[in-house]
N, CA, C and O atoms as a Tripos MOL2 file, in Angstrom:
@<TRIPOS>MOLECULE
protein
  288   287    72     0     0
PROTEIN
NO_CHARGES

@<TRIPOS>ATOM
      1 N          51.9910    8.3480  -13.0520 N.3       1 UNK1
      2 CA         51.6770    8.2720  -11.6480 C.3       1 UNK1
      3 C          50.4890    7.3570  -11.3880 C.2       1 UNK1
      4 O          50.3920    6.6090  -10.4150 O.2       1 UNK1
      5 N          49.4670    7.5190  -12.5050 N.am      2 UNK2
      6 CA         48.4730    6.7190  -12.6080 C.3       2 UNK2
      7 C          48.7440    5.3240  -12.0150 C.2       2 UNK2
      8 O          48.0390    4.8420  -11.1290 O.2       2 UNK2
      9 N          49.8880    4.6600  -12.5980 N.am      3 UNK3
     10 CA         50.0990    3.4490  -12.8600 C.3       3 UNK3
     11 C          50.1210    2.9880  -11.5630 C.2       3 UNK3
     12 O          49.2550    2.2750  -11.0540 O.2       3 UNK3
     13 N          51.8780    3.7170  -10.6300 N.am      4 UNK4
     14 CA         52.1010    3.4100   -9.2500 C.3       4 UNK4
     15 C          51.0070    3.4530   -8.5880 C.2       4 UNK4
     16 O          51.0050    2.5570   -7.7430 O.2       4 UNK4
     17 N          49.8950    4.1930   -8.5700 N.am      5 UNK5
     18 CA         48.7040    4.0710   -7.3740 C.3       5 UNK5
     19 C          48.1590    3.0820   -7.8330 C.2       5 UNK5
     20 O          48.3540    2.1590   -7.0430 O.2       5 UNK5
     21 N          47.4830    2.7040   -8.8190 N.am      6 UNK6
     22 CA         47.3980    0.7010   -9.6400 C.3       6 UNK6
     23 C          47.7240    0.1250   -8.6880 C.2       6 UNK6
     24 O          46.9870   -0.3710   -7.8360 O.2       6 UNK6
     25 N          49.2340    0.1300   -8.7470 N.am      7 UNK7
     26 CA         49.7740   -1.3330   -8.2590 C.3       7 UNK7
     27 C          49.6490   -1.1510   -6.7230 C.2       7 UNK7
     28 O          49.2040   -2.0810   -6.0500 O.2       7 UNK7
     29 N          50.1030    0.2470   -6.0320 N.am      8 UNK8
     30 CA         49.7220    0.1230   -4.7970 C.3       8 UNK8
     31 C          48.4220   -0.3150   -4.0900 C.2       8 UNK8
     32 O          48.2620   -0.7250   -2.9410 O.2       8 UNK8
     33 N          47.2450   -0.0490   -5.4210 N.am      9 UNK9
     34 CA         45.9290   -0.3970   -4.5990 C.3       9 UNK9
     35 C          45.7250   -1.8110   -4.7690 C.2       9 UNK9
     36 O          44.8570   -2.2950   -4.0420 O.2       9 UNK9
     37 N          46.5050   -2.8250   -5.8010 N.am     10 UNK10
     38 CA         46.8980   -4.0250   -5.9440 C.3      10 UNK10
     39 C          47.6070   -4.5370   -4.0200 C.2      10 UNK10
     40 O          47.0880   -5.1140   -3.0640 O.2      10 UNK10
     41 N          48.4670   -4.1550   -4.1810 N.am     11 UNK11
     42 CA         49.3490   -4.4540   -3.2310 C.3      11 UNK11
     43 C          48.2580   -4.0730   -1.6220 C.2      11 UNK11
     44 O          48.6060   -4.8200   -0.7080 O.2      11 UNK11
     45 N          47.2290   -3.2090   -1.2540 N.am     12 UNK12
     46 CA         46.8090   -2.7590   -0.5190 C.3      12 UNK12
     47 C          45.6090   -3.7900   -0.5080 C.2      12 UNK12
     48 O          45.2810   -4.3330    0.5470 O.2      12 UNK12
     49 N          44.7360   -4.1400   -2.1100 N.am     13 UNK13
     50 CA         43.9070   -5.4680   -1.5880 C.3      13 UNK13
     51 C          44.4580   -6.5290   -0.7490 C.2      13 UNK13
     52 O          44.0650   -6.9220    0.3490 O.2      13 UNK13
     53 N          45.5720   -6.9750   -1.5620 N.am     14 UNK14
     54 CA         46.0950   -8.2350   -1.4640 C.3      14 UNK14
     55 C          46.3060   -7.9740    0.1140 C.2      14 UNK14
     56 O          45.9060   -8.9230    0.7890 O.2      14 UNK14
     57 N          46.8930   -6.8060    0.9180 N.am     15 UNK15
     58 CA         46.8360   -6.0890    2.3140 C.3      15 UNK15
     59 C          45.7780   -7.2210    3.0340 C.2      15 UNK15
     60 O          45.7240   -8.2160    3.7570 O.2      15 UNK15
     61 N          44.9480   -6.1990    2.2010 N.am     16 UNK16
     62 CA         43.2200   -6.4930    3.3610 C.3      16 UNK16
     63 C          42.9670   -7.7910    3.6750 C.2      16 UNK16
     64 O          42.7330   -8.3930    4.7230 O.2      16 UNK16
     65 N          43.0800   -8.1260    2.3660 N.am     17 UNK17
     66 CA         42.6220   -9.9470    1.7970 C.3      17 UNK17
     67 C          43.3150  -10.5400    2.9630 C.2      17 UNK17
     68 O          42.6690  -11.1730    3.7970 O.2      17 UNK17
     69 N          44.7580  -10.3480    3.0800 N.am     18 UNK18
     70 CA         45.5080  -11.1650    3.9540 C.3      18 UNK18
     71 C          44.9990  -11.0020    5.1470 C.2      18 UNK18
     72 O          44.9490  -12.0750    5.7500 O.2      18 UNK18
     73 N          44.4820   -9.8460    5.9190 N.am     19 UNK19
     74 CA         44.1410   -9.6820    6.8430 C.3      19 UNK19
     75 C          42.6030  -10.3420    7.5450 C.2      19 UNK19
     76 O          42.3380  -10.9150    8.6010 O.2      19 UNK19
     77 N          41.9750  -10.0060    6.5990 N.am     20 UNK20
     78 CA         40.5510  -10.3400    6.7800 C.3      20 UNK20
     79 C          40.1330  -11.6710    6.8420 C.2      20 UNK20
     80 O          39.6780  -12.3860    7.7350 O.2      20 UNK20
     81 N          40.4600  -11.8490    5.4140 N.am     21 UNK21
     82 CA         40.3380  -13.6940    5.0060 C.3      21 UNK21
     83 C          41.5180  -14.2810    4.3630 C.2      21 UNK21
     84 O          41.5180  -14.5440    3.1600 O.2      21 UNK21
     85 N          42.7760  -14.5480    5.3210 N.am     22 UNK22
     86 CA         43.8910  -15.2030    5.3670 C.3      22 UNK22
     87 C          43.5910  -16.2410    3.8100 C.2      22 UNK22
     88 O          44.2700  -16.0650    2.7990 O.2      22 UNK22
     89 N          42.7370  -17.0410    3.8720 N.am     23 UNK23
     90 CA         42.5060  -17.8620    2.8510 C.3      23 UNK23
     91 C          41.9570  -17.8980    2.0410 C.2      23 UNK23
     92 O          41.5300  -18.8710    1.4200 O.2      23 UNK23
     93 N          41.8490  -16.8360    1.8700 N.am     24 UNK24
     94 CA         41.3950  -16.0700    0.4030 C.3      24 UNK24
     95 C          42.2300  -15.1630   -0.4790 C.2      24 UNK24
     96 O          41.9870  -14.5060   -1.4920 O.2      24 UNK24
     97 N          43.4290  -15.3880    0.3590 N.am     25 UNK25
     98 CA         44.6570  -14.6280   -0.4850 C.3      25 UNK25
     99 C          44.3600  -15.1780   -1.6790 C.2      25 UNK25
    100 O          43.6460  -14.5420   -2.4550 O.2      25 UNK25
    101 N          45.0530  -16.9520   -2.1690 N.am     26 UNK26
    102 CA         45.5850  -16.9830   -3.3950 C.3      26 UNK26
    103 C          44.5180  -16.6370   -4.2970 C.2      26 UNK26
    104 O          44.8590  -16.3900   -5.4540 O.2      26 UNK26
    105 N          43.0230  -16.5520   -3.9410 N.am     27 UNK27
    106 CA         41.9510  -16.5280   -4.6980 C.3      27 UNK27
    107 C          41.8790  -14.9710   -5.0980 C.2      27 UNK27
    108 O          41.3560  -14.6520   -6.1660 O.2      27 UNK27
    109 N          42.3730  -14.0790   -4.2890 N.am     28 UNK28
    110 CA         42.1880  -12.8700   -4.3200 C.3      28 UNK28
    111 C          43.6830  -12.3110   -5.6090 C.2      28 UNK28
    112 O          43.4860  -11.3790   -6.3870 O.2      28 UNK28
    113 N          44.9420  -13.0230   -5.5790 N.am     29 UNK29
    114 CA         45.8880  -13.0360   -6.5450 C.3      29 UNK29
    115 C          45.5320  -13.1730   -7.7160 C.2      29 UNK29
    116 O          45.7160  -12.4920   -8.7240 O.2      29 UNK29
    117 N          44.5460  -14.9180   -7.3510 N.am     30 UNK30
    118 CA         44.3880  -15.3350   -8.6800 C.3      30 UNK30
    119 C          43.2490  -14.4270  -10.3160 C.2      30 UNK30
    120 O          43.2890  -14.4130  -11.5470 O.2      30 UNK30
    121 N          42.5190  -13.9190   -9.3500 N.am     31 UNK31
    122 CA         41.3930  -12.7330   -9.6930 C.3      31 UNK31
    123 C          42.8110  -11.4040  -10.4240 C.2      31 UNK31
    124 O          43.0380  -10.8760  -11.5120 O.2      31 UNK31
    125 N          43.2490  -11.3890   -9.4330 N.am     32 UNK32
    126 CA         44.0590  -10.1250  -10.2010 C.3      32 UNK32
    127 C          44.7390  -10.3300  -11.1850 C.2      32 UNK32
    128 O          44.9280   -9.6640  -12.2030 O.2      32 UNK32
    129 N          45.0940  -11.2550  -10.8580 N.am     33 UNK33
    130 CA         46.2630  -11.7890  -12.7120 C.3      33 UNK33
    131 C          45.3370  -12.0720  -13.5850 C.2      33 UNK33
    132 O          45.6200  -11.8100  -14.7540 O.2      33 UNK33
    133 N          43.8470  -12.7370  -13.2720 N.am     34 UNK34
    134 CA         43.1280  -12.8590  -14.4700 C.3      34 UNK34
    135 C          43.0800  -11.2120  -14.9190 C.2      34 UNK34
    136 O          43.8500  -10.7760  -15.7740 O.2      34 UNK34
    137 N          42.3140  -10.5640  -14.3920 N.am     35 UNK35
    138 CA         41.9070   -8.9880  -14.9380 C.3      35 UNK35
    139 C          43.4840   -8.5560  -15.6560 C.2      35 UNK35
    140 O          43.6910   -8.0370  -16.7530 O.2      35 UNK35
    141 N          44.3400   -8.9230  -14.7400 N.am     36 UNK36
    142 CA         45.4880   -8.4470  -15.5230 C.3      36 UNK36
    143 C          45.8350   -8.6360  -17.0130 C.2      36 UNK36
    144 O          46.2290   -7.8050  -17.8310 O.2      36 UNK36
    145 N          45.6060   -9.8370  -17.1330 N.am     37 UNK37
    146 CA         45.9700  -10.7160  -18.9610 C.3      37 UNK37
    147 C          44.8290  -10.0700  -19.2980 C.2      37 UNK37
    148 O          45.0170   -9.1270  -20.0680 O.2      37 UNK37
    149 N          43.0930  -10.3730  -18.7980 N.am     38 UNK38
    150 CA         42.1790   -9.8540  -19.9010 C.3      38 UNK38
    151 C          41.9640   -8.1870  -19.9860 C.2      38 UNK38
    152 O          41.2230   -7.6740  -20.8240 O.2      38 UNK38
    153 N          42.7880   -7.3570  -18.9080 N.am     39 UNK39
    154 CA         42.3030   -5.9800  -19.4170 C.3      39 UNK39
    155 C          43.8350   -5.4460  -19.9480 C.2      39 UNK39
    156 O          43.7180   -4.3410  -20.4770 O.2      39 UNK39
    157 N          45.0310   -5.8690  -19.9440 N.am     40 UNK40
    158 CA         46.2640   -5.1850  -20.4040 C.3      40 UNK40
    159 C          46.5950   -5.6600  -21.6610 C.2      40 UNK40
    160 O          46.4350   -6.8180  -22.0470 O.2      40 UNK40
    161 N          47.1010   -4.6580  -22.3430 N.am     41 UNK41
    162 CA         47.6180   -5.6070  -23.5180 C.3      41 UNK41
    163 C          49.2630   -4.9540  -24.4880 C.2      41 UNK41
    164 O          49.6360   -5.1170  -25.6500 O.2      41 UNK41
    165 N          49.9080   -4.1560  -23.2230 N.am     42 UNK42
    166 CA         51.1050   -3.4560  -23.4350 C.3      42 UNK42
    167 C          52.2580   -4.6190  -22.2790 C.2      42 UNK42
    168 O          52.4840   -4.5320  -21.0720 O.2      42 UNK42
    169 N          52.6320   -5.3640  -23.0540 N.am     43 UNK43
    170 CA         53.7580   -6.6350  -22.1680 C.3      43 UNK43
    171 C          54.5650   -5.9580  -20.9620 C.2      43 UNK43
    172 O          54.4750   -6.5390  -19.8800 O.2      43 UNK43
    173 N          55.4010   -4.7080  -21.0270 N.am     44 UNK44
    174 CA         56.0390   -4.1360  -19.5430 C.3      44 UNK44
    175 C          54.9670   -4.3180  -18.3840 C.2      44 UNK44
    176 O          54.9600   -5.0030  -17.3610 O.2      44 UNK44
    177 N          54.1200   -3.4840  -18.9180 N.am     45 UNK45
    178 CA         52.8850   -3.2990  -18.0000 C.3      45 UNK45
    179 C          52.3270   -4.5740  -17.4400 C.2      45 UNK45
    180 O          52.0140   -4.6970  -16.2560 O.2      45 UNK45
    181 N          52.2260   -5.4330  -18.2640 N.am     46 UNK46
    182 CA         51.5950   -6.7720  -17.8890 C.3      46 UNK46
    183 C          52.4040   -7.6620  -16.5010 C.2      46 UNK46
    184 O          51.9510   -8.1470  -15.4630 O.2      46 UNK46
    185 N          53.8190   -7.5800  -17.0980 N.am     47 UNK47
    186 CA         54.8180   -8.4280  -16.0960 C.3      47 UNK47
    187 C          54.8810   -7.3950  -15.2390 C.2      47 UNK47
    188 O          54.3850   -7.7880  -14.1830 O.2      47 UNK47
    189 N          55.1750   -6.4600  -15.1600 N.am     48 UNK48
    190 CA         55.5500   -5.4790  -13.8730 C.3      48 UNK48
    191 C          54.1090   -5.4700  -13.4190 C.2      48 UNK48
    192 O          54.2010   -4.3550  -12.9060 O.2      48 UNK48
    193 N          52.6000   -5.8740  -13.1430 N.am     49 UNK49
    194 CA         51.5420   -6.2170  -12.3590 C.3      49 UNK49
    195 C          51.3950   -7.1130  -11.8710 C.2      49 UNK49
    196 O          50.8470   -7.3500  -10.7950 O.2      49 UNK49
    197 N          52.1820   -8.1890  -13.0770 N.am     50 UNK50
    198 CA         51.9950   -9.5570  -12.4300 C.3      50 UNK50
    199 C          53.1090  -10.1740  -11.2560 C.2      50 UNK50
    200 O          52.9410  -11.0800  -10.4400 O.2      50 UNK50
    201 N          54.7910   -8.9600  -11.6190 N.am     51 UNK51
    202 CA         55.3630   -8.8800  -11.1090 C.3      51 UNK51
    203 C          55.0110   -8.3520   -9.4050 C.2      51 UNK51
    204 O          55.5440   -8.8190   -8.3990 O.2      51 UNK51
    205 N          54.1090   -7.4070   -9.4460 N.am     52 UNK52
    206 CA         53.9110   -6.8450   -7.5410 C.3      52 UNK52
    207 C          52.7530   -7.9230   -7.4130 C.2      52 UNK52
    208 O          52.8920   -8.5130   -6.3420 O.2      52 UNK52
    209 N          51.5000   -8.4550   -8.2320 N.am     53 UNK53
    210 CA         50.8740   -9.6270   -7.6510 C.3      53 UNK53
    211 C          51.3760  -10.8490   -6.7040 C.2      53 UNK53
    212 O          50.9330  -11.2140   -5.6150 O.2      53 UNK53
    213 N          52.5090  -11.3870   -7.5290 N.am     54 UNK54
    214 CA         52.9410  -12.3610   -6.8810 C.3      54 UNK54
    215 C          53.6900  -11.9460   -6.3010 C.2      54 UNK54
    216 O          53.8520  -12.8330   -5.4620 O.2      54 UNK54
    217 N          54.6780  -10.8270   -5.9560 N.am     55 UNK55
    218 CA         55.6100  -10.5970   -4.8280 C.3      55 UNK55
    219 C          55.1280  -11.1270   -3.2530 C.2      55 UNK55
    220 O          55.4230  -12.0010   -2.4380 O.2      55 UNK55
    221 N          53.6140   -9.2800   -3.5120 N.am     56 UNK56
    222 CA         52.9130   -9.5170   -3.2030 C.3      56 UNK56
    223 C          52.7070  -10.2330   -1.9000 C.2      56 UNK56
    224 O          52.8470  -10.1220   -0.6820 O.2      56 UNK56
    225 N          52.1320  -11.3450   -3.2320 N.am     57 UNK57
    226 CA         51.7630  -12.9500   -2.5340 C.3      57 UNK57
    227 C          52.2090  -13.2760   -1.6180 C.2      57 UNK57
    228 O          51.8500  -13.3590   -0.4440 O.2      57 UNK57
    229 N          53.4290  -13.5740   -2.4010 N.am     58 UNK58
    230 CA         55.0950  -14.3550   -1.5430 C.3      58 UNK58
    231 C          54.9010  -13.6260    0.0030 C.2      58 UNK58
    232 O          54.6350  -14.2500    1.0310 O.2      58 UNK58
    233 N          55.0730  -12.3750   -0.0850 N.am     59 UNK59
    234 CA         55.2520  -11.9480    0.9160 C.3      59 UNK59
    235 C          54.4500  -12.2600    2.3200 C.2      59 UNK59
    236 O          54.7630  -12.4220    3.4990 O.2      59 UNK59
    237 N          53.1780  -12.2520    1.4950 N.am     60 UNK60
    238 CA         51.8680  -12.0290    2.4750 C.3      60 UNK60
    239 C          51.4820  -13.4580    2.7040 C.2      60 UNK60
    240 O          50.4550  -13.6800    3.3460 O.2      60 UNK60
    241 N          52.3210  -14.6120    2.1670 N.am     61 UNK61
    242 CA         51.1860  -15.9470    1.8540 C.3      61 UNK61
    243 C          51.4460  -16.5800    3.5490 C.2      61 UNK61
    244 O          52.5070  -16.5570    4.1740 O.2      61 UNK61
    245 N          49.9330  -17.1980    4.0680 N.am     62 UNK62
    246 CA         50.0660  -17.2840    5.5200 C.3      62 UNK62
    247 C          50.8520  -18.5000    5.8580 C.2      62 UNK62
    248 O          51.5030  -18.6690    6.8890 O.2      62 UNK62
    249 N          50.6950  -19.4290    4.7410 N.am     63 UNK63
    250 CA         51.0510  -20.6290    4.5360 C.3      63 UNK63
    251 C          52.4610  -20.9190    4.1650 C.2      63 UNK63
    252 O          52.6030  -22.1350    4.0400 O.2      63 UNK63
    253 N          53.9010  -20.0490    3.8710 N.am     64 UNK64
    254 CA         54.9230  -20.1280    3.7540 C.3      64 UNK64
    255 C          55.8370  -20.4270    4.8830 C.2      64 UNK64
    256 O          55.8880  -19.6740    5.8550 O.2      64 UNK64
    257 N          56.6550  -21.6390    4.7790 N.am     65 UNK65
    258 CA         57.1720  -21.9750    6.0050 C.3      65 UNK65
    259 C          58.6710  -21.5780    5.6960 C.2      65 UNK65
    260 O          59.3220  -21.9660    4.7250 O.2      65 UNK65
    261 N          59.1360  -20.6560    6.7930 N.am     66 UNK66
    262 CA         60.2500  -20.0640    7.0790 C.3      66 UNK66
    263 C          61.2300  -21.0330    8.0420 C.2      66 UNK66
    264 O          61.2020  -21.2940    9.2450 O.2      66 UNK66
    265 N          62.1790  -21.4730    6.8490 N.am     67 UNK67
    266 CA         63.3420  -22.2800    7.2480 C.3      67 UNK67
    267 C          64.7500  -21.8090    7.7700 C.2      67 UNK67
    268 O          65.4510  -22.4230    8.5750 O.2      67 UNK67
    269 N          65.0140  -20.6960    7.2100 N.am     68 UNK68
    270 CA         65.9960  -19.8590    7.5320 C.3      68 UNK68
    271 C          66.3800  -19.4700    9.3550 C.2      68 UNK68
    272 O          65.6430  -18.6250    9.8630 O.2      68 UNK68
    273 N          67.2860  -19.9710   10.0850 N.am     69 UNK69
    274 CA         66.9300  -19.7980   11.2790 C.3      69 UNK69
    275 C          65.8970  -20.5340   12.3360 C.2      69 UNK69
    276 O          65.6700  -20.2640   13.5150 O.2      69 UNK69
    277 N          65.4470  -21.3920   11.6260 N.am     70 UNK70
    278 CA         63.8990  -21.9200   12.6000 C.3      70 UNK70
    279 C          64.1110  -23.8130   12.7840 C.2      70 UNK70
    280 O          64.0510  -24.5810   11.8230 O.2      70 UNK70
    281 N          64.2760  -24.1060   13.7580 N.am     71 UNK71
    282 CA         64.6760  -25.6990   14.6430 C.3      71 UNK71
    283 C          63.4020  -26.4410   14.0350 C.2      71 UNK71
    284 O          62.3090  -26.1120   14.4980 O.2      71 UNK71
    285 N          63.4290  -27.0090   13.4520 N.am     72 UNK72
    286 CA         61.8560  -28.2130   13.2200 C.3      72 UNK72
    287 C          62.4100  -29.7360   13.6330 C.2      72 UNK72
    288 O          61.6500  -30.7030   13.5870 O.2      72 UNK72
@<TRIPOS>BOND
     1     1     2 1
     2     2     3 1
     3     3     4 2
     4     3     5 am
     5     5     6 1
     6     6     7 1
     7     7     8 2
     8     7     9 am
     9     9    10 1
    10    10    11 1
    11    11    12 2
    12    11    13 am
    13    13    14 1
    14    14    15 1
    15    15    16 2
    16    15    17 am
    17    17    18 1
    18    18    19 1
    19    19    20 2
    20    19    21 am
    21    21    22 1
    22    22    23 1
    23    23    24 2
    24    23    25 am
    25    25    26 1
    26    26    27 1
    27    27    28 2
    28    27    29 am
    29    29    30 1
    30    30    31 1
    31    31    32 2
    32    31    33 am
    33    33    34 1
    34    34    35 1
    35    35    36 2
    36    35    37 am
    37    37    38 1
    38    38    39 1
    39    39    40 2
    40    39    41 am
    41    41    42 1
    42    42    43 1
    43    43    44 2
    44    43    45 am
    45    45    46 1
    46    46    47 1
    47    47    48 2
    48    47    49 am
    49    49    50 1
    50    50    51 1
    51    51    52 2
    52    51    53 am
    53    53    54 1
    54    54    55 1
    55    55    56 2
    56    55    57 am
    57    57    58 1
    58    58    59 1
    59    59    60 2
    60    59    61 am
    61    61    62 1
    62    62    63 1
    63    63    64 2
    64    63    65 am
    65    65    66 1
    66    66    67 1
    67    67    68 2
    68    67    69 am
    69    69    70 1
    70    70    71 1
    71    71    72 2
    72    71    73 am
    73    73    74 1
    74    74    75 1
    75    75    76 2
    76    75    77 am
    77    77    78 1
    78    78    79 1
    79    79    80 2
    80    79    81 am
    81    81    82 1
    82    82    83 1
    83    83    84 2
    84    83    85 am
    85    85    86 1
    86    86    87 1
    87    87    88 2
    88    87    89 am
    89    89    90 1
    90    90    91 1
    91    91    92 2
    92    91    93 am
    93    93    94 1
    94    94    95 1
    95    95    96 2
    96    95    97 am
    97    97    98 1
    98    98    99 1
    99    99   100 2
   100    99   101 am
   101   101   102 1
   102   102   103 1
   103   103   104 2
   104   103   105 am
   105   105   106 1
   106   106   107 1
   107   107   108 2
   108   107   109 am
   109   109   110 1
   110   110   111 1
   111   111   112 2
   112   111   113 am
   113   113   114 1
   114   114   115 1
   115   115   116 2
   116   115   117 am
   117   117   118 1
   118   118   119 1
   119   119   120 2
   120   119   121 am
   121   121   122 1
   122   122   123 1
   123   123   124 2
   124   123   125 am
   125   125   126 1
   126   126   127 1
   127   127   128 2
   128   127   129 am
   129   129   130 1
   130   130   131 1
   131   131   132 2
   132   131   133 am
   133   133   134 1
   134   134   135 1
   135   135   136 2
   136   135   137 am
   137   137   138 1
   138   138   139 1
   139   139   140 2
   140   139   141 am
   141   141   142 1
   142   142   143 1
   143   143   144 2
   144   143   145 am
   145   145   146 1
   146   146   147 1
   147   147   148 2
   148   147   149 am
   149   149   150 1
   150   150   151 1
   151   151   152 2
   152   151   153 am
   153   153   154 1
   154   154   155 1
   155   155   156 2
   156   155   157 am
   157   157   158 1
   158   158   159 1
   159   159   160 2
   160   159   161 am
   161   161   162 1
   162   162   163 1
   163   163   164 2
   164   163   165 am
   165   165   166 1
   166   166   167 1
   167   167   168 2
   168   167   169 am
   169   169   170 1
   170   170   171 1
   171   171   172 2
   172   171   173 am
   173   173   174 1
   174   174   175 1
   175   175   176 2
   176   175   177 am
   177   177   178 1
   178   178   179 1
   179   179   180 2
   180   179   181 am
   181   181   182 1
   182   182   183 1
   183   183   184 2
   184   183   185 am
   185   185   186 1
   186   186   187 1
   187   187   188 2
   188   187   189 am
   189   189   190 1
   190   190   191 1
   191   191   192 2
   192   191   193 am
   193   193   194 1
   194   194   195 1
   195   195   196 2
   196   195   197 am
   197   197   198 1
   198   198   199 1
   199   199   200 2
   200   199   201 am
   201   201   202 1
   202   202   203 1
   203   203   204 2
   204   203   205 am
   205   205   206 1
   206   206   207 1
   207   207   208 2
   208   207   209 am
   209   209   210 1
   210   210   211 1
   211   211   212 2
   212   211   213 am
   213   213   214 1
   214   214   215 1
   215   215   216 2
   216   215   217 am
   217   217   218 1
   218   218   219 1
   219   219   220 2
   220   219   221 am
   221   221   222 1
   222   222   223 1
   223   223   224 2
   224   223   225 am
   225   225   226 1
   226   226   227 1
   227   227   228 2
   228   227   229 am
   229   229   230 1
   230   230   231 1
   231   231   232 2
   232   231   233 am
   233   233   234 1
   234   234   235 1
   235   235   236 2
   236   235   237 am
   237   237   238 1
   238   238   239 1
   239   239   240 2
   240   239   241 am
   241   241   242 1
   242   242   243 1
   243   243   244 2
   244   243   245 am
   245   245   246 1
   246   246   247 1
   247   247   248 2
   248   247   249 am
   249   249   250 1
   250   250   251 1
   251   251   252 2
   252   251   253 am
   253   253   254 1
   254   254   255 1
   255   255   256 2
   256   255   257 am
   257   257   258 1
   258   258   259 1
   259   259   260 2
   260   259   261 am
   261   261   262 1
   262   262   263 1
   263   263   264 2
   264   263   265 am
   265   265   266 1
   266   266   267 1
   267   267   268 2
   268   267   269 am
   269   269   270 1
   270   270   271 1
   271   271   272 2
   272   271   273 am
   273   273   274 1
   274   274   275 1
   275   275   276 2
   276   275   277 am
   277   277   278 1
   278   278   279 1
   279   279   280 2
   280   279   281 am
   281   281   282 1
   282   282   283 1
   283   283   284 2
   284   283   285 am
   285   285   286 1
   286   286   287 1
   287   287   288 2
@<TRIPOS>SUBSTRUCTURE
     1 UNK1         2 RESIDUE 1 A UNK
     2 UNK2         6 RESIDUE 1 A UNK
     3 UNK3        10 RESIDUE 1 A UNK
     4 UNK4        14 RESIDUE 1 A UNK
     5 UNK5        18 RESIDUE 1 A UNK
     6 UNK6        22 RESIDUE 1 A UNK
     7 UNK7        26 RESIDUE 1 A UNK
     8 UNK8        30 RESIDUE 1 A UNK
     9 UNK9        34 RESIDUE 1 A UNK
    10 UNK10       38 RESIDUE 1 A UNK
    11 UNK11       42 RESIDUE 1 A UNK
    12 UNK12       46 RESIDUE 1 A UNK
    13 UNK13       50 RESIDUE 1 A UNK
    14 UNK14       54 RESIDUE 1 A UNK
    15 UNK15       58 RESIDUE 1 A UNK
    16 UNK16       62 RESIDUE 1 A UNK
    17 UNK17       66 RESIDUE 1 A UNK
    18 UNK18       70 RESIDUE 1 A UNK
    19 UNK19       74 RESIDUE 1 A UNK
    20 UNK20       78 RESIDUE 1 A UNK
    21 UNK21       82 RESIDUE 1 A UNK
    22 UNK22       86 RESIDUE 1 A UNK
    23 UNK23       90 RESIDUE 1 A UNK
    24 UNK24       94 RESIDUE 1 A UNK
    25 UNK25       98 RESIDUE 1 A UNK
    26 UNK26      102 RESIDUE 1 A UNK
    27 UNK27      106 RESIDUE 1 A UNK
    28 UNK28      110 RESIDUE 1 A UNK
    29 UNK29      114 RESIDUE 1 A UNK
    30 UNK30      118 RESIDUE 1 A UNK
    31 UNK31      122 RESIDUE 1 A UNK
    32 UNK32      126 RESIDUE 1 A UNK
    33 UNK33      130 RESIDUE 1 A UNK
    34 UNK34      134 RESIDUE 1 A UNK
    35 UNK35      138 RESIDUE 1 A UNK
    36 UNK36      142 RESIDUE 1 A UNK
    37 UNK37      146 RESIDUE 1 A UNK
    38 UNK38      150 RESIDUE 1 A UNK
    39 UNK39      154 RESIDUE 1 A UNK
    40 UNK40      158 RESIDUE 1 A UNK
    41 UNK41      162 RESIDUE 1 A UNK
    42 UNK42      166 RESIDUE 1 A UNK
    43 UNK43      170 RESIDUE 1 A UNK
    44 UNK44      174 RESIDUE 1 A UNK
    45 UNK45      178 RESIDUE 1 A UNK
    46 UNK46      182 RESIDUE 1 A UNK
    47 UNK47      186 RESIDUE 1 A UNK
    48 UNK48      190 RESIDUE 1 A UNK
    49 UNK49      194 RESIDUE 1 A UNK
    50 UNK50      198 RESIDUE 1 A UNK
    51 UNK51      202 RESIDUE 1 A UNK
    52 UNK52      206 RESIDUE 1 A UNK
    53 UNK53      210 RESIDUE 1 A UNK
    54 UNK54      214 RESIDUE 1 A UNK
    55 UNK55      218 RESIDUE 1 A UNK
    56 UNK56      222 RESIDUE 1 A UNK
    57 UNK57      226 RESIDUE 1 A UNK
    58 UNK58      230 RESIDUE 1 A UNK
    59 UNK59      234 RESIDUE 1 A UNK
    60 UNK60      238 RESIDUE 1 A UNK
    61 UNK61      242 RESIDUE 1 A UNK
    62 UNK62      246 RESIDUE 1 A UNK
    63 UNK63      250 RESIDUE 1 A UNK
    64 UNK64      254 RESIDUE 1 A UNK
    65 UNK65      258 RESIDUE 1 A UNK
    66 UNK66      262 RESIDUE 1 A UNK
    67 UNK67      266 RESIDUE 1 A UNK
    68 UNK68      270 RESIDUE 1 A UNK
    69 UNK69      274 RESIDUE 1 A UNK
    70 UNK70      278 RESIDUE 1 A UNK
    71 UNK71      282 RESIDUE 1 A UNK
    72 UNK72      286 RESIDUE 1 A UNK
């Protein structure tokens, strides 16, 4: 259970970050994947953090331009 609240409080920075300081997301990702490689050292664990980091990201990044549906 430990783990899931991890990644949710992962997923809940990356939240704030987006909110607060839009442009400080990727810096705020990039911080987490470092701690990730230098404090894990069991491989599932590693990709499934780095896996909700960058989802994450994707999701939240302010800068992603949505083509699907949209006239440019």
């Amino acid at each position: 259970m430990a783990i899931l609240f991890y990644q949710m409080f992962i997923v809940f920075t990356l939240l704030i970050t987006r909110l607060i300081a839009p442009r400080k997301l990727v810096l705020a990702a990039l911080l987490w994947t470092a701690l990730t490689v230098v404090n894990l050292f069991y491989p599932p664990l590693i990709i499934l953090q780095l896996a909700v980091i960058w989802i994450t990201f994707g999701l939240l990044n302010p800068n992603q331009k949505h083509t699907a549906g949209s006239q440019q």
